[in-house]
PQR file of N, CA, C, O and H, with PARSE charges and radii, in Angstrom:
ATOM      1  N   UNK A   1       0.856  -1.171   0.000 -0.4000 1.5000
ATOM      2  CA  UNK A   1       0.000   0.000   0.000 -0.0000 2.0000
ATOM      3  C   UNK A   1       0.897   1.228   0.000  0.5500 1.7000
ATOM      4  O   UNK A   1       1.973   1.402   0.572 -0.5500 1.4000
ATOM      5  N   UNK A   2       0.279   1.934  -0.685 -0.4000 1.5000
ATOM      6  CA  UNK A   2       1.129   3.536  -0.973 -0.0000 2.0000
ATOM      7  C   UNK A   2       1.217   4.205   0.465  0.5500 1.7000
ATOM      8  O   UNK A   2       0.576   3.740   1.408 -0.5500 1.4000
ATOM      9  H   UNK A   2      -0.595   1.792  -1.149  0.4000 1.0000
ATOM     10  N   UNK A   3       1.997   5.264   0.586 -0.4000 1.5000
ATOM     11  CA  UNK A   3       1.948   6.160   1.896 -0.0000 2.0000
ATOM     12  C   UNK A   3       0.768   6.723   2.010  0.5500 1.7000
ATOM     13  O   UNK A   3       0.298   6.395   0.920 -0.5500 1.4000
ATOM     14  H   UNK A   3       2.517   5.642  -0.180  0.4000 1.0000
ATOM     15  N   UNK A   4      -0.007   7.293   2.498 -0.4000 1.5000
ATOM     16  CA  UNK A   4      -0.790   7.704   2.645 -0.0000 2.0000
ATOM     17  C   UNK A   4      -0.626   9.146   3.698  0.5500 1.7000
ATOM     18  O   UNK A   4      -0.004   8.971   4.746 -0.5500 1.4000
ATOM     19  H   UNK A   4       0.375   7.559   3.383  0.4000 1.0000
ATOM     20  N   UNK A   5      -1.124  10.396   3.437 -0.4000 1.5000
ATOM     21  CA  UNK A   5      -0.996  11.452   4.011 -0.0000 2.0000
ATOM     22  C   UNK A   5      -1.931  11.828   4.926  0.5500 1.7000
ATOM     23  O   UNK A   5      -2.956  12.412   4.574 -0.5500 1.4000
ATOM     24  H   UNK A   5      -1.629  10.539   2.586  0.4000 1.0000
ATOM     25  N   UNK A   6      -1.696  11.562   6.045 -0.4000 1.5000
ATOM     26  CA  UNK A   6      -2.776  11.831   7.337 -0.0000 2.0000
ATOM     27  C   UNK A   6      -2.536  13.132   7.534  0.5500 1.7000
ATOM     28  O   UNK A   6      -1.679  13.820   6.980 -0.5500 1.4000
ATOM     29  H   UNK A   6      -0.863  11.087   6.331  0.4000 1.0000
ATOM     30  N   UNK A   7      -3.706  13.601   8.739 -0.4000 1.5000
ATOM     31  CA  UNK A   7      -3.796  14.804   9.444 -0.0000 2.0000
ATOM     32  C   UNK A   7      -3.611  14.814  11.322  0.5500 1.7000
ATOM     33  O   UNK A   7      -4.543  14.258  11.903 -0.5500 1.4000
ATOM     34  H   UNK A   7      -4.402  13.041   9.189  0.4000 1.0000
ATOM     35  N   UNK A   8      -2.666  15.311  12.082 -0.4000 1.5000
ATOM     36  CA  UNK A   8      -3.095  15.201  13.133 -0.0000 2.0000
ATOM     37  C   UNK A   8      -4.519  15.426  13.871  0.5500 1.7000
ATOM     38  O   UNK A   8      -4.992  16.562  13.918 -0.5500 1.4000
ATOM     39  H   UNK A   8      -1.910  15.763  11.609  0.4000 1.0000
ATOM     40  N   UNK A   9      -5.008  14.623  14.288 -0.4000 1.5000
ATOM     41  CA  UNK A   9      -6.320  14.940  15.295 -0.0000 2.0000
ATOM     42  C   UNK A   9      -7.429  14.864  14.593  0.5500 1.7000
ATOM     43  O   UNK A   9      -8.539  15.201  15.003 -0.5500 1.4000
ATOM     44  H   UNK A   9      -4.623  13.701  14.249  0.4000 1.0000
ATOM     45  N   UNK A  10      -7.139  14.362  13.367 -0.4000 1.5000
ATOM     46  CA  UNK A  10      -8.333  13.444  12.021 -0.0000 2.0000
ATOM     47  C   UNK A  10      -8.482  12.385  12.470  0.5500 1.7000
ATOM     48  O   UNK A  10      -7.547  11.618  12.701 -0.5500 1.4000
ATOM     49  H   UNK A  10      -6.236  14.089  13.034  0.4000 1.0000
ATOM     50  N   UNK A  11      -9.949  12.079  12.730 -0.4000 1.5000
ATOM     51  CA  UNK A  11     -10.286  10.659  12.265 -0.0000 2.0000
ATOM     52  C   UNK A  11     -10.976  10.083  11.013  0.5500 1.7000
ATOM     53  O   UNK A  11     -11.813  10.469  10.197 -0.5500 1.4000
ATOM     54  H   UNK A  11     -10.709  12.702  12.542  0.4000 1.0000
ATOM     55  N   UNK A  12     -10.303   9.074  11.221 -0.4000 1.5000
ATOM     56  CA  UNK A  12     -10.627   8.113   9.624 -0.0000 2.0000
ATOM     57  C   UNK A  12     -11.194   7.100  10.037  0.5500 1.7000
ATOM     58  O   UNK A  12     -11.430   6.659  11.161 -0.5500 1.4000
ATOM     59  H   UNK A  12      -9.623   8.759  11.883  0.4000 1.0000
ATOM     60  N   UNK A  13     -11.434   6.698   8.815 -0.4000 1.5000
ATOM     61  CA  UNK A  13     -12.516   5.470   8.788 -0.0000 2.0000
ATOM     62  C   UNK A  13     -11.818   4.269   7.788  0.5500 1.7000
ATOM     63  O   UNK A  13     -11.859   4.273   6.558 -0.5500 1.4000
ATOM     64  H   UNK A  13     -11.242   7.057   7.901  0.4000 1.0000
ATOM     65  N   UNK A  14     -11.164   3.239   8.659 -0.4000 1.5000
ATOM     66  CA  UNK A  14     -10.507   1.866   7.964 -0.0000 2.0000
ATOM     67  C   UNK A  14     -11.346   1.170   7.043  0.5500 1.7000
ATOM     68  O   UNK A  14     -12.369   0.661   7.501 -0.5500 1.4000
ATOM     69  H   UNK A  14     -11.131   3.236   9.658  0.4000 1.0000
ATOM     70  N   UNK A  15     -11.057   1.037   5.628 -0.4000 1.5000
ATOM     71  CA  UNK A  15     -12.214  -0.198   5.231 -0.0000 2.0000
ATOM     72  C   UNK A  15     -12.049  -1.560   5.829  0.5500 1.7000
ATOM     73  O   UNK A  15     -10.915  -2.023   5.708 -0.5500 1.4000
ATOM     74  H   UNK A  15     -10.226   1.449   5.256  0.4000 1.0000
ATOM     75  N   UNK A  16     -12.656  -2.075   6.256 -0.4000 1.5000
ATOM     76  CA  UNK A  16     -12.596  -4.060   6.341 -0.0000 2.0000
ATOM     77  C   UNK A  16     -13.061  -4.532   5.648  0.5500 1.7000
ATOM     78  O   UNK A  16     -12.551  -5.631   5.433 -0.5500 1.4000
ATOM     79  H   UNK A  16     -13.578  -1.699   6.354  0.4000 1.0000
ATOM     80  N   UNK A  17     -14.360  -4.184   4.717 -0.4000 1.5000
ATOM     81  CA  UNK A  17     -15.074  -5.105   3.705 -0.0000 2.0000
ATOM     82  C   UNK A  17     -14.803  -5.120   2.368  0.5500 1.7000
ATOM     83  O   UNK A  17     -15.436  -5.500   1.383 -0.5500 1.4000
ATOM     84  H   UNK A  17     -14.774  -3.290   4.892  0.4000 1.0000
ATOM     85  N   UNK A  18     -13.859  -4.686   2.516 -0.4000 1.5000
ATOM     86  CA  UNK A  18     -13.195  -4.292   0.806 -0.0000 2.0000
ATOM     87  C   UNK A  18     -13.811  -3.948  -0.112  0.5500 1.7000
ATOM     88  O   UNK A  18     -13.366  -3.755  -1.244 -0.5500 1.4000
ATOM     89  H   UNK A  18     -13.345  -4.377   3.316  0.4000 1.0000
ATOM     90  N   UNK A  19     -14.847  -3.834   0.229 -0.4000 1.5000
ATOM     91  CA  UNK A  19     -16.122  -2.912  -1.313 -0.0000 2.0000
ATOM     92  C   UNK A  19     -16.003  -1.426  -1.583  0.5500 1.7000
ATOM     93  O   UNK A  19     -16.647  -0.803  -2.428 -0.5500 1.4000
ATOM     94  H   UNK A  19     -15.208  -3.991   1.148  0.4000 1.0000
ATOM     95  N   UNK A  20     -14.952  -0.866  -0.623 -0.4000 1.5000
ATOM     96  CA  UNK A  20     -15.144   0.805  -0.784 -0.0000 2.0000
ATOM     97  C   UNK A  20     -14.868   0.752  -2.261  0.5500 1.7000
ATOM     98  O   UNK A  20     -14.820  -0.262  -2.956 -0.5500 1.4000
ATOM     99  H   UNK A  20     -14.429  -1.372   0.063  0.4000 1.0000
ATOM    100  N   UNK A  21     -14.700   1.969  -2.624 -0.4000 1.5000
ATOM    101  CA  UNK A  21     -14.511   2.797  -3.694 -0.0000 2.0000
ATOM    102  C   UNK A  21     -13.265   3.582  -3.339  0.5500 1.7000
ATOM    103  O   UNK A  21     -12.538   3.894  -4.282 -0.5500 1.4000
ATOM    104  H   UNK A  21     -14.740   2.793  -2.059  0.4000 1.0000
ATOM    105  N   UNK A  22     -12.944   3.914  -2.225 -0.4000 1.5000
ATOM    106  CA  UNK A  22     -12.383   5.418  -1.439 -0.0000 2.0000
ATOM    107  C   UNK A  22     -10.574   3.942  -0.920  0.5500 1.7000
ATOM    108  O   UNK A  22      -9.452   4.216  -0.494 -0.5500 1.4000
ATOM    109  H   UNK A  22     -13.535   3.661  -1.459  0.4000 1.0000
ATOM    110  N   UNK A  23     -10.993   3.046  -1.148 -0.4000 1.5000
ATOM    111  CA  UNK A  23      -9.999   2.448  -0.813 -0.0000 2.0000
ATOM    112  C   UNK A  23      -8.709   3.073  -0.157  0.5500 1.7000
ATOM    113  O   UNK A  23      -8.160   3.488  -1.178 -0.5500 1.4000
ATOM    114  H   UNK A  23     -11.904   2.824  -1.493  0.4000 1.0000
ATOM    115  N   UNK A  24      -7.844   3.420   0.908 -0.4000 1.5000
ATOM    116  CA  UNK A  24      -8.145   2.005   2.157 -0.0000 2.0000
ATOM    117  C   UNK A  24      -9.305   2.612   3.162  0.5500 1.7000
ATOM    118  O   UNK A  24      -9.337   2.126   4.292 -0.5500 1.4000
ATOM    119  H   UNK A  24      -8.290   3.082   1.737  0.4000 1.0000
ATOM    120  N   UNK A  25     -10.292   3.677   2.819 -0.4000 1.5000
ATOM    121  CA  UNK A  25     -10.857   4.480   3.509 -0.0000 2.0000
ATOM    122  C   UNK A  25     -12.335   3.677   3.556  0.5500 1.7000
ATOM    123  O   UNK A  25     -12.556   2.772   2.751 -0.5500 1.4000
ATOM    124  H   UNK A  25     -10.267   4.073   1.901  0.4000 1.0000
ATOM    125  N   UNK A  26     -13.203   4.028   4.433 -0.4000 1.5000
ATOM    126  CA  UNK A  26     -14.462   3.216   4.666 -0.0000 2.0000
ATOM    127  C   UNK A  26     -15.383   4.450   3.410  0.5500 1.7000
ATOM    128  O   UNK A  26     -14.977   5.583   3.148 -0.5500 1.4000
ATOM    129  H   UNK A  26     -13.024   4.764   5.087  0.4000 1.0000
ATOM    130  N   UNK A  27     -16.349   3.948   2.967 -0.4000 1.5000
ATOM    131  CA  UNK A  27     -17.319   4.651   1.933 -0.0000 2.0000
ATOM    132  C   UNK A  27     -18.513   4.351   2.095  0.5500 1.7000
ATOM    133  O   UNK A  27     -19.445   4.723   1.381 -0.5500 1.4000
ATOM    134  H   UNK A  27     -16.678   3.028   3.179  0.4000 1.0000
ATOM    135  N   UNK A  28     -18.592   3.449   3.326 -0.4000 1.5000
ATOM    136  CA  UNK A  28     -20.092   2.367   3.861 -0.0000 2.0000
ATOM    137  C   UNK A  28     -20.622   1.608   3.118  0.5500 1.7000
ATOM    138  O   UNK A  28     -21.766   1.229   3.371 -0.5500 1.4000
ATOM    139  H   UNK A  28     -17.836   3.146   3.905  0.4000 1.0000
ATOM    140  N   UNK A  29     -19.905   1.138   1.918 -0.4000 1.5000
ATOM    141  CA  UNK A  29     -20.715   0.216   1.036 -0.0000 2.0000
ATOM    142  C   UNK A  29     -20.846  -0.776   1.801  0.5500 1.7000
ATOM    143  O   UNK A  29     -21.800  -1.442   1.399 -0.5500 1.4000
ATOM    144  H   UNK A  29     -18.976   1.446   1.712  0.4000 1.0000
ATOM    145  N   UNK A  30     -20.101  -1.487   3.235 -0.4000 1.5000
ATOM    146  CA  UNK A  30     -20.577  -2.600   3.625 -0.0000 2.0000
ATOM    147  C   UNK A  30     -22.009  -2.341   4.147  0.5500 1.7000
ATOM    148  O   UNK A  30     -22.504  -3.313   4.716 -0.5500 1.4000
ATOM    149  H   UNK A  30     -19.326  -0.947   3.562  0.4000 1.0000
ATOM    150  N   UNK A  31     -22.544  -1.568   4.095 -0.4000 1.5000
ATOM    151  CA  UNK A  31     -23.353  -1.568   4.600 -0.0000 2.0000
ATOM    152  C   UNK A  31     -24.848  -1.836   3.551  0.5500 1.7000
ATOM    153  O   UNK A  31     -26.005  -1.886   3.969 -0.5500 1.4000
ATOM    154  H   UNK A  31     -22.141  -0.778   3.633  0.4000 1.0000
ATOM    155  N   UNK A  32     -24.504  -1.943   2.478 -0.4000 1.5000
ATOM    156  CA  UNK A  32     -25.332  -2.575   1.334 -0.0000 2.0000
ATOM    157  C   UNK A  32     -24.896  -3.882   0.978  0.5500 1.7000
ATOM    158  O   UNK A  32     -25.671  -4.812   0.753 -0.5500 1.4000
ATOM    159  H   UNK A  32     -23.565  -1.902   2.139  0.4000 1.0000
ATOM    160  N   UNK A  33     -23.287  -3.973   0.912 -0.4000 1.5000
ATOM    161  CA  UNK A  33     -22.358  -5.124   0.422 -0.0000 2.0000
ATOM    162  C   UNK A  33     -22.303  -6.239   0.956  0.5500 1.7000
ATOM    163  O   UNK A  33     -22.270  -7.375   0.482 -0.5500 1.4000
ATOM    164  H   UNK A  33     -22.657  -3.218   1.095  0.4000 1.0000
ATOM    165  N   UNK A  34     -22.290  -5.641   2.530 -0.4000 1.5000
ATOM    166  CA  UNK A  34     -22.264  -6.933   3.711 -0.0000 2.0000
ATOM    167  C   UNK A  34     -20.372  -6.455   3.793  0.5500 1.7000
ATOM    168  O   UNK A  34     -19.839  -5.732   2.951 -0.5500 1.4000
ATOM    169  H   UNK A  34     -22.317  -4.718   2.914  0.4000 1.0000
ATOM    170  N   UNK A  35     -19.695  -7.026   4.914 -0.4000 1.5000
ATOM    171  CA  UNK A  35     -18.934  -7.047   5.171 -0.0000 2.0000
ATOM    172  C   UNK A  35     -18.638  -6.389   6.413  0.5500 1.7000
ATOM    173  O   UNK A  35     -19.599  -5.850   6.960 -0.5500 1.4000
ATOM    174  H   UNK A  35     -20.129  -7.613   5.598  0.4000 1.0000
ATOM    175  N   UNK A  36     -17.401  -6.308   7.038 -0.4000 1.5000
ATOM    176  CA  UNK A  36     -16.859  -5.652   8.607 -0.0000 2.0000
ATOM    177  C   UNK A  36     -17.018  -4.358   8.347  0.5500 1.7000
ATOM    178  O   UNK A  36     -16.879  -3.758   7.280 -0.5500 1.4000
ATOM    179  H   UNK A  36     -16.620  -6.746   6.593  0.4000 1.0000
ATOM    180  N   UNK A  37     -17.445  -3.813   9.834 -0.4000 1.5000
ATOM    181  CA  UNK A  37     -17.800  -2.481  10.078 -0.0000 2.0000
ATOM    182  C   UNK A  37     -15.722  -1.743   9.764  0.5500 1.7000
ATOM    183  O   UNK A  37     -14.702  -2.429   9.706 -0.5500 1.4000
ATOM    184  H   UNK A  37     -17.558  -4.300  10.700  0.4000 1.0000
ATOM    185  N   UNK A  38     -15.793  -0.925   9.698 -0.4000 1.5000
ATOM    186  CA  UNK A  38     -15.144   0.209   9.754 -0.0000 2.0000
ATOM    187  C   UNK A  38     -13.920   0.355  10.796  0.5500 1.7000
ATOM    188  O   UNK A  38     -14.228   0.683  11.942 -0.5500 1.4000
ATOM    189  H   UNK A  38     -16.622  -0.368   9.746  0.4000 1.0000
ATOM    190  N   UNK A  39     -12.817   0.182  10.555 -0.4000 1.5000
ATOM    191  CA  UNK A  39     -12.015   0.489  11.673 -0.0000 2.0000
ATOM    192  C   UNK A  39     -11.726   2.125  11.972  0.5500 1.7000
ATOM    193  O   UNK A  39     -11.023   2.759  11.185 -0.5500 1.4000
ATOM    194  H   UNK A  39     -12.566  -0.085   9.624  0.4000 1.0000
ATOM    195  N   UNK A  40     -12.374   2.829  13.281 -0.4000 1.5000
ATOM    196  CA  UNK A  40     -12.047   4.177  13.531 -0.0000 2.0000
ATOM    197  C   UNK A  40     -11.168   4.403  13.728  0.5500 1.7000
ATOM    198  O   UNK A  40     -11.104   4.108  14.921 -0.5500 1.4000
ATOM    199  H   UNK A  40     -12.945   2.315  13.920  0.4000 1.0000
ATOM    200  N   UNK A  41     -10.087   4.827  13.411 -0.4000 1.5000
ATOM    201  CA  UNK A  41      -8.269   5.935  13.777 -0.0000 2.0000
ATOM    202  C   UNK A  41      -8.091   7.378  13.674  0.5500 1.7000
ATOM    203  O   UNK A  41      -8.407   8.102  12.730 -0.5500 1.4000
ATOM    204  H   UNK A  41     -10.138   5.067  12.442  0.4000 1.0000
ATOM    205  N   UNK A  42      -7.491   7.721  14.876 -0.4000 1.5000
ATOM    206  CA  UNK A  42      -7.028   9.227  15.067 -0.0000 2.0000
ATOM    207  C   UNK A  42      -5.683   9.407  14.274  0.5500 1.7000
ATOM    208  O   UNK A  42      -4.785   8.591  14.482 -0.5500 1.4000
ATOM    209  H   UNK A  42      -7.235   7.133  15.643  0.4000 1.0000
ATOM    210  N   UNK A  43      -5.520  10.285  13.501 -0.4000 1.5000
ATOM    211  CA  UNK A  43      -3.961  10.474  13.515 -0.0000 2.0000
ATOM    212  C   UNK A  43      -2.808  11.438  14.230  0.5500 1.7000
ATOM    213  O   UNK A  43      -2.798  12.667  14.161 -0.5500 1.4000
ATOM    214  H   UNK A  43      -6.249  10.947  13.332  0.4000 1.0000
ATOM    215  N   UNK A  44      -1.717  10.507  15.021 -0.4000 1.5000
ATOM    216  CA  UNK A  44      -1.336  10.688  16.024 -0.0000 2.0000
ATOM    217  C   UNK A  44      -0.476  11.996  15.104  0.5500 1.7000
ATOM    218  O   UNK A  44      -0.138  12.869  15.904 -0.5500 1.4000
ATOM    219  H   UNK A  44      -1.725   9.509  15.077  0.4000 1.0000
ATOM    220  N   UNK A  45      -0.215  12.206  14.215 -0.4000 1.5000
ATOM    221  CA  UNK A  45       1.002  13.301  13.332 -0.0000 2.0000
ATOM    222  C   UNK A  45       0.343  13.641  12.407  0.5500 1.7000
ATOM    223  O   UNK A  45      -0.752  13.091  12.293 -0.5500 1.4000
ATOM    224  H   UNK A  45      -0.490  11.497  13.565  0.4000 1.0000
ATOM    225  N   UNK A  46       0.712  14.586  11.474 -0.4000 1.5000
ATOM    226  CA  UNK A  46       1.122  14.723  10.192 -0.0000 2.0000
ATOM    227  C   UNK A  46       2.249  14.318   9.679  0.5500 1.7000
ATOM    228  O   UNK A  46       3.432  14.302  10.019 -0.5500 1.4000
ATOM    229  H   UNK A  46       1.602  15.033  11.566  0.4000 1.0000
ATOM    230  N   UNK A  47       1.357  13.856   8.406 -0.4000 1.5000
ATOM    231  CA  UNK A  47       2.521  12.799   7.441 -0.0000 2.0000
ATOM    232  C   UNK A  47       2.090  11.569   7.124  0.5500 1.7000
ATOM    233  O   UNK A  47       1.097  10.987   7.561 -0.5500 1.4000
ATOM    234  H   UNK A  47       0.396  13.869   8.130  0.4000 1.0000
ATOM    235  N   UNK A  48       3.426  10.950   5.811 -0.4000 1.5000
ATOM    236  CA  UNK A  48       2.378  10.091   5.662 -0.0000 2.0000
ATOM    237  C   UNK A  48       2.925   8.319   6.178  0.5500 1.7000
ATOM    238  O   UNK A  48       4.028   7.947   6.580 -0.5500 1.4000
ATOM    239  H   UNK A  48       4.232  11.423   5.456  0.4000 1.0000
ATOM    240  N   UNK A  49       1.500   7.440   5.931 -0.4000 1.5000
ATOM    241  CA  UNK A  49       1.617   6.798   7.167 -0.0000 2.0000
ATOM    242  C   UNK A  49       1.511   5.354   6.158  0.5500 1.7000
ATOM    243  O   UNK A  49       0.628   5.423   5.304 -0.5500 1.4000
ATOM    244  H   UNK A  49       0.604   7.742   5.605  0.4000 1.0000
ATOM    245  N   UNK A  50       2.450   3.877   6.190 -0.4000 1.5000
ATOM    246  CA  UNK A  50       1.665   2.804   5.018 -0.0000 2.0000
ATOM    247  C   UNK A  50       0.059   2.713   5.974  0.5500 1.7000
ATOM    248  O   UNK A  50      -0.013   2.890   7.190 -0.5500 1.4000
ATOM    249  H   UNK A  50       3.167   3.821   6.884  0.4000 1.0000
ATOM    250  N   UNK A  51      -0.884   2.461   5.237 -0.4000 1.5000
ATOM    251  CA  UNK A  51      -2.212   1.789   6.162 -0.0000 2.0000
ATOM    252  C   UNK A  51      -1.606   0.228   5.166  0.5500 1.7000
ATOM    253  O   UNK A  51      -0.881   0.130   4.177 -0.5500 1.4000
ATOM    254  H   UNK A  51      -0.825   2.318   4.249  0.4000 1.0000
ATOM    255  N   UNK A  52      -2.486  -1.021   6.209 -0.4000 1.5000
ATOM    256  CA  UNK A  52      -2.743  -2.169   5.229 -0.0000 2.0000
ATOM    257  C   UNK A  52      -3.642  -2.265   4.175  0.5500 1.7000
ATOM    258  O   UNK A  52      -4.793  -1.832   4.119 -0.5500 1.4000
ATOM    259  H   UNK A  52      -3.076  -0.941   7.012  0.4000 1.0000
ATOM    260  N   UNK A  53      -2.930  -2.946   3.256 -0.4000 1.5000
ATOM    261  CA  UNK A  53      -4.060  -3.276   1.805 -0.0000 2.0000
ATOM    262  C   UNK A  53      -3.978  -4.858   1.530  0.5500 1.7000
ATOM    263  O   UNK A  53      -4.645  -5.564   0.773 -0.5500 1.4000
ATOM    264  H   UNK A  53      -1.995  -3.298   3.302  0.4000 1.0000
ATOM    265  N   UNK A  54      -3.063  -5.128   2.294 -0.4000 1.5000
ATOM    266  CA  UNK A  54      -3.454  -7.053   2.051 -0.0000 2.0000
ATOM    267  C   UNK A  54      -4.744  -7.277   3.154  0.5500 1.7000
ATOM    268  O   UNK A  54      -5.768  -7.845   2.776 -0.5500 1.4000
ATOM    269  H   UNK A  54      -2.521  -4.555   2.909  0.4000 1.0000
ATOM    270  N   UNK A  55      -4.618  -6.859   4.323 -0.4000 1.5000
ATOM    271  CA  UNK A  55      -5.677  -7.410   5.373 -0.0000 2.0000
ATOM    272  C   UNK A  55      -4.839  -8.213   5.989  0.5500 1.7000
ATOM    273  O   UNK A  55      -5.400  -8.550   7.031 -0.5500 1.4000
ATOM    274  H   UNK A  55      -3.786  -6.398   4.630  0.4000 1.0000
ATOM    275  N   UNK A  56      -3.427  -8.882   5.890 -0.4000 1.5000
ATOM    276  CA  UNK A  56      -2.866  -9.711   6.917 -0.0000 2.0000
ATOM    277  C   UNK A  56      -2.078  -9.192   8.082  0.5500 1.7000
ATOM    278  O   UNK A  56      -1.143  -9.768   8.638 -0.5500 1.4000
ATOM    279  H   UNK A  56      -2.972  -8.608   5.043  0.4000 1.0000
ATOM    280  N   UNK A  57      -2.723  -7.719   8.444 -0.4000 1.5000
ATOM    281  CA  UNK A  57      -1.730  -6.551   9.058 -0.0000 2.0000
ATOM    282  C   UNK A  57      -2.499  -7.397  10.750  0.5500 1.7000
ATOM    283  O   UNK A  57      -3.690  -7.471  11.053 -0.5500 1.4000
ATOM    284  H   UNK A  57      -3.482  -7.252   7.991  0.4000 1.0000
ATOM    285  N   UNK A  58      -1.457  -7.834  11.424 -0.4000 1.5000
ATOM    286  CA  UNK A  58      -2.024  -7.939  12.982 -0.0000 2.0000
ATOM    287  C   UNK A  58      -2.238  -6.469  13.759  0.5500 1.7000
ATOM    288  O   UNK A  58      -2.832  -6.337  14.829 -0.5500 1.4000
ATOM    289  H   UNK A  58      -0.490  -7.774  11.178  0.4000 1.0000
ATOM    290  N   UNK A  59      -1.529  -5.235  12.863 -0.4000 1.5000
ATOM    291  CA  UNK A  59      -1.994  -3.806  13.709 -0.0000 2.0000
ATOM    292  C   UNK A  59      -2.761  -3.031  12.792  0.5500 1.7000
ATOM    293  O   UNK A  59      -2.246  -1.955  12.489 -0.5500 1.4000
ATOM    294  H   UNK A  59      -1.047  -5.342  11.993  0.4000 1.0000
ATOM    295  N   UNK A  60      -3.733  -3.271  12.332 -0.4000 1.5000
ATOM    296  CA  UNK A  60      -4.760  -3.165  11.288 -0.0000 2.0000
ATOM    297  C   UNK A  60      -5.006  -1.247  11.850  0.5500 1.7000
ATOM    298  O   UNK A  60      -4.819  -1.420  13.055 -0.5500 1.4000
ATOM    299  H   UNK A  60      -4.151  -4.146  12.578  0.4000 1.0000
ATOM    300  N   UNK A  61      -5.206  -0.134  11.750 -0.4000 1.5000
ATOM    301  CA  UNK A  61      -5.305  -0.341   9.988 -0.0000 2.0000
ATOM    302  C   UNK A  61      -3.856  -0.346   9.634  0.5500 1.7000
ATOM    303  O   UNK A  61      -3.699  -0.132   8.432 -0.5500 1.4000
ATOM    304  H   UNK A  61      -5.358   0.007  10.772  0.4000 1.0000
ATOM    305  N   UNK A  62      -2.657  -0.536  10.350 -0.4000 1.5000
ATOM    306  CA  UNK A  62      -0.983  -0.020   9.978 -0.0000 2.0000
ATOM    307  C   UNK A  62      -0.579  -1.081   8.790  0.5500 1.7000
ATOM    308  O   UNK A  62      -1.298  -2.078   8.840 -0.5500 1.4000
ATOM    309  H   UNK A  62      -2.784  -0.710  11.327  0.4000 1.0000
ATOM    310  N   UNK A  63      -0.115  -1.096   8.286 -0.4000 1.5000
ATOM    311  CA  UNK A  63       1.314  -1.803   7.719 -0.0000 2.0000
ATOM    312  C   UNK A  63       1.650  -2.741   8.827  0.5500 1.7000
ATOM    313  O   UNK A  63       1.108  -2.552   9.916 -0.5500 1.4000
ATOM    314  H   UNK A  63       0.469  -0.285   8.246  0.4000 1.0000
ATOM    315  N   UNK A  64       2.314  -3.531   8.704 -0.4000 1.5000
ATOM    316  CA  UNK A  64       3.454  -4.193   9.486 -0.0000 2.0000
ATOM    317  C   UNK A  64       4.219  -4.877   8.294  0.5500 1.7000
ATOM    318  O   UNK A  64       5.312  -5.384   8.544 -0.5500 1.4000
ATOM    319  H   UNK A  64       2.754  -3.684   7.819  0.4000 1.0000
ATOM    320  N   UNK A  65       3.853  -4.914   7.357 -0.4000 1.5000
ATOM    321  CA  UNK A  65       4.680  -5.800   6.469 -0.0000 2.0000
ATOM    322  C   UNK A  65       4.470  -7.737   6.613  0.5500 1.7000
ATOM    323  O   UNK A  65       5.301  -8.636   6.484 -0.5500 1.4000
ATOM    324  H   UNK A  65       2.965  -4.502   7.154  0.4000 1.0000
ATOM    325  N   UNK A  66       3.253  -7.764   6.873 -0.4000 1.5000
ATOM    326  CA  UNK A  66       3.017  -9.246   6.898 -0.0000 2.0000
ATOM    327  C   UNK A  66       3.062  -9.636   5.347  0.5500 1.7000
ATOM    328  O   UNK A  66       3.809 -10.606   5.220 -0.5500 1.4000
ATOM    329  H   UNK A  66       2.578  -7.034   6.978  0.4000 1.0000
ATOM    330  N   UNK A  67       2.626  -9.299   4.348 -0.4000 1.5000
ATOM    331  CA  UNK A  67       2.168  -9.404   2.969 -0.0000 2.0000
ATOM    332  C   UNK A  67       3.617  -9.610   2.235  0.5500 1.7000
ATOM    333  O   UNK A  67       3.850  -9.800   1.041 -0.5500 1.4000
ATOM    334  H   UNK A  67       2.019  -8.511   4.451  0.4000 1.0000
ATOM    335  N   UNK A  68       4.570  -9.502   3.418 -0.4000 1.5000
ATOM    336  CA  UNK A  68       6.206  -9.927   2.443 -0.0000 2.0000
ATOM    337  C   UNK A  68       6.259 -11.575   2.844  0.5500 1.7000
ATOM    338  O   UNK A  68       7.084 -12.372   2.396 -0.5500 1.4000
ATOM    339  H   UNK A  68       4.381  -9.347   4.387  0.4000 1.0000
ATOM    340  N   UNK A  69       5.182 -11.879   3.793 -0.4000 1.5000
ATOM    341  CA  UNK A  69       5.788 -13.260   4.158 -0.0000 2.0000
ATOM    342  C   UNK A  69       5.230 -13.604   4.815  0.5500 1.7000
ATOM    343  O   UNK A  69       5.464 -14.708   5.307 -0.5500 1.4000
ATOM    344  H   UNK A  69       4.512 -11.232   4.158  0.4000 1.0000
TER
END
């Protein structure tokens, strides 16, 4: 997943159901689509941050780099 440019003291909205549009951002299509609610995050800085795009992230919405292995 690309960097992504947060805002301090923004919250966002994680997709889990992978139907957004707004990808890695929530757009509520699960909520027609079916799928996991929304992960809520503050951002602790400005700047930009990996989020996950495989889904095998154990610190969801972050990166960790599971998707190398």
């Amino acid at each position: 997943m690309p960097v992504i440019e947060l805002v301090k003291g923004k919250t966002y909205k994680y997709c889990t159901c992978g139907h957004s549009a707004s990808m890695p951002f929530c757009d509520s299509a699960h909520v027609t689509k079916g799928g996991g609610k929304p992960i809520l995050f503050t951002a602790e800085k400005d700047g930009g941050v990996a989020l996950c795009g495989c889904g095998k992230s154990s610190n969801k919405p972050y990166c960790d780099g599971s998707h190398n292995g």
